[in-house]
C-alpha positions in Angstrom: 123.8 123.1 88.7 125.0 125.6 86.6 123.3 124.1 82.8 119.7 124.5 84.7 120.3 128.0 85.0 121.8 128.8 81.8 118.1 127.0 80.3 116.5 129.2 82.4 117.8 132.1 81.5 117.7 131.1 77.5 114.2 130.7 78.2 113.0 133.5 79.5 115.2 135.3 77.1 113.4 133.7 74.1 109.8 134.1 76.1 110.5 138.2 76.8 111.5 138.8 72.7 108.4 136.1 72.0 106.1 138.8 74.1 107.4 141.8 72.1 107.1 140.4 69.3 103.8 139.6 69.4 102.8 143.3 70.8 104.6 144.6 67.9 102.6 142.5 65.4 99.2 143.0 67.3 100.0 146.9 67.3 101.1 146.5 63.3 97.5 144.8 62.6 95.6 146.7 64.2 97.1 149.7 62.3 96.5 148.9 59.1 
C-alpha cells in the first residue's frame, strides 16, 4: 500500500522538525 507509506513518511517528517524544534527552544531558554 502506497497511502501507509506516504503517513509514514509525513510522520516522521513532522516528528524529526518536532525534535529540532524543541532543541532549539530548550537551547534559547536556557540562554537567556
Amino acid at each position: 500500500m502506497e497511502f501507509t507509506r506516504i503517513v509514514i513518511f509525513i510522520a516522521r517528517y513532522l516528528y524529526m522538525h518536532a525534535l529540532v524544534g524543541l532543541n532549539l527552544l530548550v537551547k534559547q531558554w536556557h540562554v537567556s
